[in-house]
Backbone as CSV, one residue per row, in Angstrom:
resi,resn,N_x,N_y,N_z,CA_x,CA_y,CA_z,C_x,C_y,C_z
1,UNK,0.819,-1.190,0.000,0.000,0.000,0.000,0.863,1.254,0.000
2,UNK,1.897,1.492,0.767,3.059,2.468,0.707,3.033,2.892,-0.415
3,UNK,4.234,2.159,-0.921,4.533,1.910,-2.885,3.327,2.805,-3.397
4,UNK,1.995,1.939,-3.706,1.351,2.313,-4.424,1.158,4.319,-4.186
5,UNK,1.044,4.361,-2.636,0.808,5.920,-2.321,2.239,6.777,-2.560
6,UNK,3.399,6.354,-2.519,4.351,7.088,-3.300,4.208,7.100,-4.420
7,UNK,3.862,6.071,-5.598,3.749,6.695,-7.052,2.639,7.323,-7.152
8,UNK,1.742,6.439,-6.553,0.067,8.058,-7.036,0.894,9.494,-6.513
9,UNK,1.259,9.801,-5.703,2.251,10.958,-5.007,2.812,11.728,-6.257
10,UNK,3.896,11.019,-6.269,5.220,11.177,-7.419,4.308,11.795,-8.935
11,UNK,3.066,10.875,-9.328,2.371,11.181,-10.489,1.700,12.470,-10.684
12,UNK,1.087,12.252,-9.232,0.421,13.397,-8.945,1.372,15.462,-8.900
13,UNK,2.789,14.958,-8.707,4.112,15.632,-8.869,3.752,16.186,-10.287
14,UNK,3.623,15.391,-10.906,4.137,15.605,-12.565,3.387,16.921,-12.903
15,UNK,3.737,17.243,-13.962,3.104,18.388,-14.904,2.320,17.534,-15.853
16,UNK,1.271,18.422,-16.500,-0.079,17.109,-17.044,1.328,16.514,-18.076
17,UNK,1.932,17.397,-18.887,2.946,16.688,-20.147,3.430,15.740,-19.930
18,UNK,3.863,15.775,-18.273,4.901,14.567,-18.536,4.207,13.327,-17.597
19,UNK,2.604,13.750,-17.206,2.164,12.772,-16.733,2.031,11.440,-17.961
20,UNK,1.089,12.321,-18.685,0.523,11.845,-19.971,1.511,11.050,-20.666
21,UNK,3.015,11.678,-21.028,4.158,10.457,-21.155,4.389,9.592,-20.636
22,UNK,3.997,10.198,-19.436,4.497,8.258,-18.475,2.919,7.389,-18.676
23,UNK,2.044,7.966,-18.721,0.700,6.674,-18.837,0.893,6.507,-20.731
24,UNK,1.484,7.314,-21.642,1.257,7.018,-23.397,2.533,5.615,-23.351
25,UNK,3.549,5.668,-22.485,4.793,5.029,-22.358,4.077,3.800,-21.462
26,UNK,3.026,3.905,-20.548,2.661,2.562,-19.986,1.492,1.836,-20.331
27,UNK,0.579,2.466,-21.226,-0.184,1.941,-21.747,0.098,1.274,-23.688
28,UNK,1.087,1.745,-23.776,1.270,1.692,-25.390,1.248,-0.537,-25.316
29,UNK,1.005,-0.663,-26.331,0.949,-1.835,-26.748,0.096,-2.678,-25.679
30,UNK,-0.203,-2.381,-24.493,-1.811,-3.487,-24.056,-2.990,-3.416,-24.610
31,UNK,-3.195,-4.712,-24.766,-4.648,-4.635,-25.649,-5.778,-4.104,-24.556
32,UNK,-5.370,-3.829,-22.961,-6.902,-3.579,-22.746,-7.136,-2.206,-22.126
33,UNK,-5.597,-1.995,-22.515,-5.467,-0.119,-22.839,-5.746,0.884,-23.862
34,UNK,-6.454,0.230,-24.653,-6.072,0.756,-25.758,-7.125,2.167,-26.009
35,UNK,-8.364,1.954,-25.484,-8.919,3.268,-25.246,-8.283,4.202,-24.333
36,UNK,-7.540,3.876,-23.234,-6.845,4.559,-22.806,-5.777,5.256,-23.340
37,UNK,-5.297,4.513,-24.205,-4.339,5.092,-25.084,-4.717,6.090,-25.663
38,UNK,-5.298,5.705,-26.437,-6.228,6.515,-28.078,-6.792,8.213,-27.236
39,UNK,-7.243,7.819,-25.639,-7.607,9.034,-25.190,-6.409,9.821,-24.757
40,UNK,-5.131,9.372,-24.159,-3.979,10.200,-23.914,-3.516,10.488,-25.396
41,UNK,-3.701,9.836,-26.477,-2.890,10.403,-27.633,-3.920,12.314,-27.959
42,UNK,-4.861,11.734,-27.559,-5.878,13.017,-28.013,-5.344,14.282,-27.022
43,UNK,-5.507,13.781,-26.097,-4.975,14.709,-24.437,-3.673,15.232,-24.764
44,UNK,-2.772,14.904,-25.284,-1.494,14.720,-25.783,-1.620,15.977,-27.351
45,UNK,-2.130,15.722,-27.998,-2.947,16.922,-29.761,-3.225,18.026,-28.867
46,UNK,-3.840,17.801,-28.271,-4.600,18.690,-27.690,-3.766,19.767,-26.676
47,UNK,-2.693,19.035,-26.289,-2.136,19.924,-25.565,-0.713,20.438,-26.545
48,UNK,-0.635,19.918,-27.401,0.587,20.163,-28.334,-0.158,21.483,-29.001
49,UNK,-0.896,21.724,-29.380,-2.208,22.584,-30.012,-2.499,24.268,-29.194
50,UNK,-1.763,23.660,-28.002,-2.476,24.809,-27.081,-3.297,24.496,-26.402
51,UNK,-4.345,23.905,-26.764,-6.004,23.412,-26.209,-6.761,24.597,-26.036
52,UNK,-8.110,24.759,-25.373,-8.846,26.063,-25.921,-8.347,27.153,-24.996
53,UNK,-8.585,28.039,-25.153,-8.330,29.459,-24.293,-9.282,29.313,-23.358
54,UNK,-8.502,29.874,-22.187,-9.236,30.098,-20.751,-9.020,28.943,-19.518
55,UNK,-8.578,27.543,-20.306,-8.659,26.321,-19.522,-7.221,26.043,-18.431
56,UNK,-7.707,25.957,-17.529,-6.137,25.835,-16.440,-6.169,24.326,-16.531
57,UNK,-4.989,23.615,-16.154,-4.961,22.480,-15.743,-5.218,22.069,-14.105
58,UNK,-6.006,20.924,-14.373,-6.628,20.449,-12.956,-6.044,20.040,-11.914
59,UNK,-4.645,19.319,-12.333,-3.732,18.943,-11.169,-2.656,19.920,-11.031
60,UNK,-2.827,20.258,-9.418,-1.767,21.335,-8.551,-1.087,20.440,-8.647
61,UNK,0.447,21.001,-8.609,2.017,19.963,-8.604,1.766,20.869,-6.599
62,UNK,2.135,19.277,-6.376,2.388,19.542,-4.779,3.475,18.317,-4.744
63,UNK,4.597,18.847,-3.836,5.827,17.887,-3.732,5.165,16.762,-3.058
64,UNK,6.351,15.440,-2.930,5.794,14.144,-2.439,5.389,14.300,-1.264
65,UNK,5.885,14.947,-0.310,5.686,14.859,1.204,5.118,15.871,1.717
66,UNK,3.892,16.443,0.391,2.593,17.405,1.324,1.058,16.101,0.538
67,UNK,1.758,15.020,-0.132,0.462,14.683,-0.817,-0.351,13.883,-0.012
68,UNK,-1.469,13.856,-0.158,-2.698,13.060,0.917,-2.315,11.643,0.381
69,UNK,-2.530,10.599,2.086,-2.146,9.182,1.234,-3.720,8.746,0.647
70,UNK,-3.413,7.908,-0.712,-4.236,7.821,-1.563,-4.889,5.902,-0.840
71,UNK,-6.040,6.192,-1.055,-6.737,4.397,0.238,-6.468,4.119,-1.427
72,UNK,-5.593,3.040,-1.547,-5.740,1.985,-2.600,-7.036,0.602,-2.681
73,UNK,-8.191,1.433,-3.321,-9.244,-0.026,-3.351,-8.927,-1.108,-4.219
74,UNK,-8.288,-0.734,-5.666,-7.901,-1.027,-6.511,-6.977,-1.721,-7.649
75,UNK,-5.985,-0.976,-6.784,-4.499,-0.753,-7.250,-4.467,0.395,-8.852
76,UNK,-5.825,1.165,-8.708,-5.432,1.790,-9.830,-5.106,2.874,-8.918
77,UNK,-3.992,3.869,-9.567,-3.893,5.419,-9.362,-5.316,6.105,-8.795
78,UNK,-5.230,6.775,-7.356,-6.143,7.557,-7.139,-7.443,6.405,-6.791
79,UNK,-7.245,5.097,-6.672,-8.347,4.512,-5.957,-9.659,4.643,-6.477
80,UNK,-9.407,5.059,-7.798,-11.144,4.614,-8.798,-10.841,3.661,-9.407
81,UNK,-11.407,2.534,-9.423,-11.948,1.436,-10.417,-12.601,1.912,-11.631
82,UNK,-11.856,1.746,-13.068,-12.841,2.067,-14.115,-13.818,1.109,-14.556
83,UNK,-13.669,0.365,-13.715,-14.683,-0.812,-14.258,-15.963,-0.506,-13.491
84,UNK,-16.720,-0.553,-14.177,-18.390,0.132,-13.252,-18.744,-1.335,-12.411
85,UNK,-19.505,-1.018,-10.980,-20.249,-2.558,-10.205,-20.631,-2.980,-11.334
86,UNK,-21.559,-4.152,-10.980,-21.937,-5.407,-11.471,-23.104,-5.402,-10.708
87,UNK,-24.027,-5.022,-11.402,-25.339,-4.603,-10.780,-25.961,-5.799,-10.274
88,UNK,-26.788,-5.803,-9.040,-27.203,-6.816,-8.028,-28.878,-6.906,-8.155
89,UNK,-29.174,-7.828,-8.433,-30.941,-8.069,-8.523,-31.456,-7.200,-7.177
90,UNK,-32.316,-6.617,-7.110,-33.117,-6.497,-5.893,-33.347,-7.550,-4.947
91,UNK,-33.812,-7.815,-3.550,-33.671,-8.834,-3.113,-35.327,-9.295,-3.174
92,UNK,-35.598,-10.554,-3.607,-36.961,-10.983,-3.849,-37.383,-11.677,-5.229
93,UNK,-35.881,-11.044,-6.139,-35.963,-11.981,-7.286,-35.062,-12.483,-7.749
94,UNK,-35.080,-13.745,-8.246,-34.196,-14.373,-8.110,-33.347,-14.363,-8.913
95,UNK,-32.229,-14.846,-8.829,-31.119,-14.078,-9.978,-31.077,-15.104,-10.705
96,UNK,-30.569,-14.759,-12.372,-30.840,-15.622,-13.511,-29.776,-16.838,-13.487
97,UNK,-30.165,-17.865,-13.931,-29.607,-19.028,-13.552,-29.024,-19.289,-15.073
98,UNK,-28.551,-20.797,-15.487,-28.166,-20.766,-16.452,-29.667,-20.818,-17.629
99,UNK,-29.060,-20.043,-18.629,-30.036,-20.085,-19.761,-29.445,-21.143,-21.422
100,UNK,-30.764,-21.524,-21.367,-30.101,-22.583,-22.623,-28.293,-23.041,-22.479
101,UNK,-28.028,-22.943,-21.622,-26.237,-23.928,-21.679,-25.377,-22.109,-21.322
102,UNK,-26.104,-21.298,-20.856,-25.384,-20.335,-21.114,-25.433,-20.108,-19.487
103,UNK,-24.125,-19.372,-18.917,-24.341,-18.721,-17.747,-24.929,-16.991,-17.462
104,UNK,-24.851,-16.515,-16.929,-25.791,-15.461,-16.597,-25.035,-14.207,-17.566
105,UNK,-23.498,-14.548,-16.659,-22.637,-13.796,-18.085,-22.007,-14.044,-19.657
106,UNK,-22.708,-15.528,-20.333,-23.110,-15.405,-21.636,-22.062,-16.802,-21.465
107,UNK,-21.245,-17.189,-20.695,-20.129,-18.329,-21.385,-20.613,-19.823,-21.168
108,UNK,-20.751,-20.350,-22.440,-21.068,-21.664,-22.255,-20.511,-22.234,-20.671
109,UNK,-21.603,-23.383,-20.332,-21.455,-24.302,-19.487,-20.762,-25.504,-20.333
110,UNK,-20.243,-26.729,-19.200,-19.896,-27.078,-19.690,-20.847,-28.524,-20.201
111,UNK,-21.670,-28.634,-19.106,-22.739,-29.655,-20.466,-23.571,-29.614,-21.380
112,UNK,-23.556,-27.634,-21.563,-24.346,-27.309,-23.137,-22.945,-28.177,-24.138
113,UNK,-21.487,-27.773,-23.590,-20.427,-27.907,-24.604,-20.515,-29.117,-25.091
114,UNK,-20.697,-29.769,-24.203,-20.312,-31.926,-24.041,-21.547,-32.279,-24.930
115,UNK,-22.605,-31.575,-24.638,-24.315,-31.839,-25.525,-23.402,-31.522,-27.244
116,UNK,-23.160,-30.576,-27.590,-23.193,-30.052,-28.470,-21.949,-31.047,-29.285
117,UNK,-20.805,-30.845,-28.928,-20.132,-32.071,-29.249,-20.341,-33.851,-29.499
118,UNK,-21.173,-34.048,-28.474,-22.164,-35.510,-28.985,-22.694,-35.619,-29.960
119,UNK,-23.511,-34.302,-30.106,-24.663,-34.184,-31.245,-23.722,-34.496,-32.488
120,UNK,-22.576,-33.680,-33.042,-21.749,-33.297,-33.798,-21.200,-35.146,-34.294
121,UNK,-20.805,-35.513,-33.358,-20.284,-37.006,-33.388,-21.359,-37.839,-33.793
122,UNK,-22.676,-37.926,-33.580,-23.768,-38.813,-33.347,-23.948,-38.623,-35.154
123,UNK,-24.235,-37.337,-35.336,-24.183,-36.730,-36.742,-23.954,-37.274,-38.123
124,UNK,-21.708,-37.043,-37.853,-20.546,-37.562,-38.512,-21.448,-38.509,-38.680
125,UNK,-21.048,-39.668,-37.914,-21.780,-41.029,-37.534,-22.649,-41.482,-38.421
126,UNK,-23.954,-41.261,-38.018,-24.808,-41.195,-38.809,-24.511,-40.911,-40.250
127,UNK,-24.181,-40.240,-40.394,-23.921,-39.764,-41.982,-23.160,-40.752,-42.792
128,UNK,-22.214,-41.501,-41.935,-21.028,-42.684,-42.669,-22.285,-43.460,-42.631
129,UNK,-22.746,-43.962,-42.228,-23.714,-45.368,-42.116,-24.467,-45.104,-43.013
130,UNK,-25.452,-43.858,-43.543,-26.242,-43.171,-44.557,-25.086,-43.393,-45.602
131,UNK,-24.131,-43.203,-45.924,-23.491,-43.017,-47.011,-23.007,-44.679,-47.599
132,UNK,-22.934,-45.435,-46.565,-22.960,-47.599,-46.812,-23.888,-47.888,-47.483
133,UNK,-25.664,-46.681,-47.324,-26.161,-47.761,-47.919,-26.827,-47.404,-49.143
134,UNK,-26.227,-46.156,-49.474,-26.662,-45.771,-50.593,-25.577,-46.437,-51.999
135,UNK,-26.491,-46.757,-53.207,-25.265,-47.459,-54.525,-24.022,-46.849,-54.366
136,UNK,-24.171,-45.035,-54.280,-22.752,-44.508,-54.613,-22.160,-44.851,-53.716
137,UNK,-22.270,-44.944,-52.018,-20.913,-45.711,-50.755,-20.780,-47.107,-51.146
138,UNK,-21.957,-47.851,-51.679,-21.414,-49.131,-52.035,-20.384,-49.168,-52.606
139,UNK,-20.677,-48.634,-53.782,-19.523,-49.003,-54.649,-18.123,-48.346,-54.583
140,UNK,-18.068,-47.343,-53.186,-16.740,-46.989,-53.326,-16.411,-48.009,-52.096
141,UNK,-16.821,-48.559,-51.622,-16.743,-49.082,-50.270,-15.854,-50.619,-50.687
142,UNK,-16.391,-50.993,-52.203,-16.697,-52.380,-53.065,-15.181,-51.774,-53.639
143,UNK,-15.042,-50.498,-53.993,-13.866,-49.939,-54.913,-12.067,-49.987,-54.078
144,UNK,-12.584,-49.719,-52.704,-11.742,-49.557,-51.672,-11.188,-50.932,-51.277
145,UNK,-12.177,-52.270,-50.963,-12.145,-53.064,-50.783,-11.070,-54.081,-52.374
146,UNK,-11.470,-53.935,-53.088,-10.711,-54.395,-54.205,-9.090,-53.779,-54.341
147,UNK,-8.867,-52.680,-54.123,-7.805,-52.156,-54.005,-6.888,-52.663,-52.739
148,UNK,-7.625,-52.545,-51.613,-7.384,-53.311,-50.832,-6.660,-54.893,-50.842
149,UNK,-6.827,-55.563,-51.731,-7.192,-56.814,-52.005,-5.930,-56.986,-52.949
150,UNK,-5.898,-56.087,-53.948,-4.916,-56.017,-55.274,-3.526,-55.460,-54.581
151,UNK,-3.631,-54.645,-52.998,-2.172,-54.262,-52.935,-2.138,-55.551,-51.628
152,UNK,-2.817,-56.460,-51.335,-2.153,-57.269,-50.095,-1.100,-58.456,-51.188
153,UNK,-2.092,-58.443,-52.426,-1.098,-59.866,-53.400,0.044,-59.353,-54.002
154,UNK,0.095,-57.760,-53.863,1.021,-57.234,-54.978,2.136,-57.303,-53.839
155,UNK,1.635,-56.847,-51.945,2.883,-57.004,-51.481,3.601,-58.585,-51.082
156,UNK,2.251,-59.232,-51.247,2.887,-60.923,-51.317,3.379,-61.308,-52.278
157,UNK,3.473,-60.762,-53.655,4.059,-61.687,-54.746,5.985,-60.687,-53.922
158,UNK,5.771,-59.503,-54.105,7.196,-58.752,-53.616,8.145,-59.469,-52.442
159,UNK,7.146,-60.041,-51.539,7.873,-60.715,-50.568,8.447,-62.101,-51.122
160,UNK,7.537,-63.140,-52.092,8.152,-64.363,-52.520,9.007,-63.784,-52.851
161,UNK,8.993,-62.615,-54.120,10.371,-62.541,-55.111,11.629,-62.311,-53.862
162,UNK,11.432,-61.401,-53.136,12.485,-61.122,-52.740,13.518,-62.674,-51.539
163,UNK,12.287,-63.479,-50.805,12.653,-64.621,-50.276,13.290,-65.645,-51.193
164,UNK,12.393,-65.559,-52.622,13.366,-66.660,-53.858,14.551,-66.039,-54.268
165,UNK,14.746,-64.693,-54.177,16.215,-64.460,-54.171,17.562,-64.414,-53.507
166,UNK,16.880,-64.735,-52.070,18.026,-64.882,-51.236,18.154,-66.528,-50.545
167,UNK,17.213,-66.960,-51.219,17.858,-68.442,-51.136,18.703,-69.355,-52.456
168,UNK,18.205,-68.265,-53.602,19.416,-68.576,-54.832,20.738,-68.168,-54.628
169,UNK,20.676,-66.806,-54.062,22.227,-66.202,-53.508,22.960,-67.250,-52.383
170,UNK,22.053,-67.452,-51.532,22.837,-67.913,-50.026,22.707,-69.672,-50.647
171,UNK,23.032,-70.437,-51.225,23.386,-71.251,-51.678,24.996,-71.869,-51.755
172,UNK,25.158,-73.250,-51.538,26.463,-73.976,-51.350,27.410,-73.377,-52.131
């Protein structure tokens, strides 16, 4: 908790310019910064620009050791959460349970997943057995099977030849 209240401190130090560098320098490349970003790049135009007439900046530079310690709820800077609650049913109704395989916050369960995957298999399945008994699986089934058949003699005649040749070689 210290730590955290010396850098909110130290940040709070900065001039907006060189705040804004240190969050464009710590937010650059996270994906779940990236509105954050996009808004310091603007904050950033905007102050390269001048920004409008009349406007002071909001943060007083006060050295480290006059700054109020900051209650870390968070661990963000300044102890706001940007993430809004997670709003709570009233009490009396009941809160939503899973829907169709789904949980309340949208992510499959896991025996909608296992359902859905069976189905998928049962399907495949089905479909090979549909495809045996129609003429066209016959006959590739009849086509497969013959081929089958033509490479077991082709690798048995290869094996005599090669056994009748090494008993002509290895000879008295």
């Amino acid at each position: 908790m210290t730590e955290n209240s010396e850098i909110a401190a130290r940040l709070a130090a900065l001039a907006d310019r060189e705040l804004v560098g240190v969050l464009l320098v710590a937010t650059a490349g996270r994906p779940g910064f990236e509105t954050v970003h996009a808004a310091l790049l603007g904050v950033a135009e905007a102050a390269d620009a001048g920004g409008p007439p009349g406007v002071t900046p909001a943060t007083m530079p006060t050295s480290v050791h006059d700054a109020a310690p900051v209650h870390d709820v968070s661990g963000q800077v300044g102890g706001v959460s940007p993430v809004p609650a997670v709003p709570v049913p009233p009490t009396g109704i009941p809160a939503p349970t899973e829907t169709a395989g789904y949980s309340p916050s949208g992510v499959p369960t896991w025996g909608s997943v296992r359902d859905k995957v069976e189905q998928r298999f049962g399907t495949a399945q089905g479909m090979g057995e549909l495809d045996k008994q129609t003429p066209a699986g016959r006959s590739v089934d009849e086509q497969w099977d013959a081929r089958e058949k033509a490479a077991r003699e082709r690798l048995d005649r290869i094996r005599k030849s090669m056994h009748g040749n090494d008993s002509e070689t290895s000879g008295p």
